[in-house]
C-alpha positions in Angstrom: -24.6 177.2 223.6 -23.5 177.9 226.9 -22.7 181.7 228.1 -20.4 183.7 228.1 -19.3 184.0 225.0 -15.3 184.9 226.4 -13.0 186.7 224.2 -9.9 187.4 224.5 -8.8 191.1 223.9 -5.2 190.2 223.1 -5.5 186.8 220.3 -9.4 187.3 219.5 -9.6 183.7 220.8 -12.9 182.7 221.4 -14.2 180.6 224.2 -16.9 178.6 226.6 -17.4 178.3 229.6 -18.6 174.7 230.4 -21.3 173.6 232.7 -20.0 173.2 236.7 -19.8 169.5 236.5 -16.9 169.7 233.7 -14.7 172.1 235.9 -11.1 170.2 237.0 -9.0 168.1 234.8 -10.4 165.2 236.0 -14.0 166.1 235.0 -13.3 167.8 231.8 -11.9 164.1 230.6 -15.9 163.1 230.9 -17.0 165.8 229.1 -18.3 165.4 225.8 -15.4 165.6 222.6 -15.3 168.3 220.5 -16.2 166.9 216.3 -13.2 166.1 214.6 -11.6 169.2 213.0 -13.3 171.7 214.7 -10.4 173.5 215.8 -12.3 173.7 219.0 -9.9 171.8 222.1 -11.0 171.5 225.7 -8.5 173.5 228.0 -8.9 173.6 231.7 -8.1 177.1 232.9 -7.1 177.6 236.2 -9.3 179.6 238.8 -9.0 183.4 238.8 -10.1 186.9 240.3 -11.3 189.0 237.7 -12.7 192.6 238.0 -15.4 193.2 236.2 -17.7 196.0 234.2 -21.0 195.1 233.3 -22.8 197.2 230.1 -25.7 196.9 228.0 -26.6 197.2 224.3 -24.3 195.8 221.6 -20.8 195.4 222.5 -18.8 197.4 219.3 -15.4 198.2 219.0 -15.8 202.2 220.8 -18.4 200.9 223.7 -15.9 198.2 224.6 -12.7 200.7 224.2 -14.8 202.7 226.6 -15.5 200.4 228.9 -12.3 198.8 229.0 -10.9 202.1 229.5 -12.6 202.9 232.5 -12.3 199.5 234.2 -8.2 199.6 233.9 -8.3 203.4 235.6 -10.4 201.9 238.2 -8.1 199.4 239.0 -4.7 201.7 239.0 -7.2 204.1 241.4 -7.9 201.2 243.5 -5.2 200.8 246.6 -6.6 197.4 247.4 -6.5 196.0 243.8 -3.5 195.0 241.3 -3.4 194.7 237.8 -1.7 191.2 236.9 -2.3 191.8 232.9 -3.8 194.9 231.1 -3.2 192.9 228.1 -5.5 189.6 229.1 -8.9 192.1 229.2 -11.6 189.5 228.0 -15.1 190.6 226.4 -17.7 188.6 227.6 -21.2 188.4 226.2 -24.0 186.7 227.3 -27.0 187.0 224.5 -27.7 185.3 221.6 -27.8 188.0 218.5 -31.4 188.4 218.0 -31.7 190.2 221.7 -32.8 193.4 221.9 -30.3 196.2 223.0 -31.8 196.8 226.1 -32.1 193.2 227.3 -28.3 192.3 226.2 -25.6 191.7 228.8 -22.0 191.8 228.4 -18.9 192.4 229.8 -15.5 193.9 230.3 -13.5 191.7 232.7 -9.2 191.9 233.7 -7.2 189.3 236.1 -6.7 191.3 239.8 -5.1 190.5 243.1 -6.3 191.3 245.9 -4.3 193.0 248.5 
């Protein structure tokens, strides 16, 4: 399994972030084929900025509300920052479920421009 474990805040569309040597179009043809219905498809995704909020523990419906939350206000507080879709927030999580609370990582992350 690779992390993070990306989903989407808007569809609940789960996804993977593949190893560095599958990144570009080209690449992700060698990469290898997902077992026939799966429902899993390789899509390349084009490079972004994100702004981020890192958290601990389990990531549950009111934590990530909270944290979600407070990474959009920081944004519209920010001069230098804008907000190019509140609706594409993406939950990211990076342990497998057997972690401990207080060894989990996870996070809260939004497509910015810089200005």
């Amino acid at each position: 399994m690779t992390t993070p474990v990306q989903t989407q805040s808007d569809s609940g569309t789960m996804s993977f972030i593949m190893p560095s040597q599958y990144w570009g179009e080209d690449a992700l043809k060698s990469a290898p084929a997902p077992s026939e219905g799966s429902s899993v498809a390789l899509i390349p995704v084009a490079e972004e900025i994100m702004a981020v909020t890192v958290f601990g523990g389990y990531a549950r419906g009111k934590v990530v509300d909270q944290k979600t939350k407070a990474l959009l206000q920081s944004i519209e507080d920010a001069d230098d920052v804008e907000l190019l879709d509140k609706a594409a927030t993406r939950l990211m999580q990076y342990n497998d479920p057997f972690t401990v609370p207080w060894k989990r990582r996870n996070e809260v992350a939004v497509p910015v421009r810089l200005s």
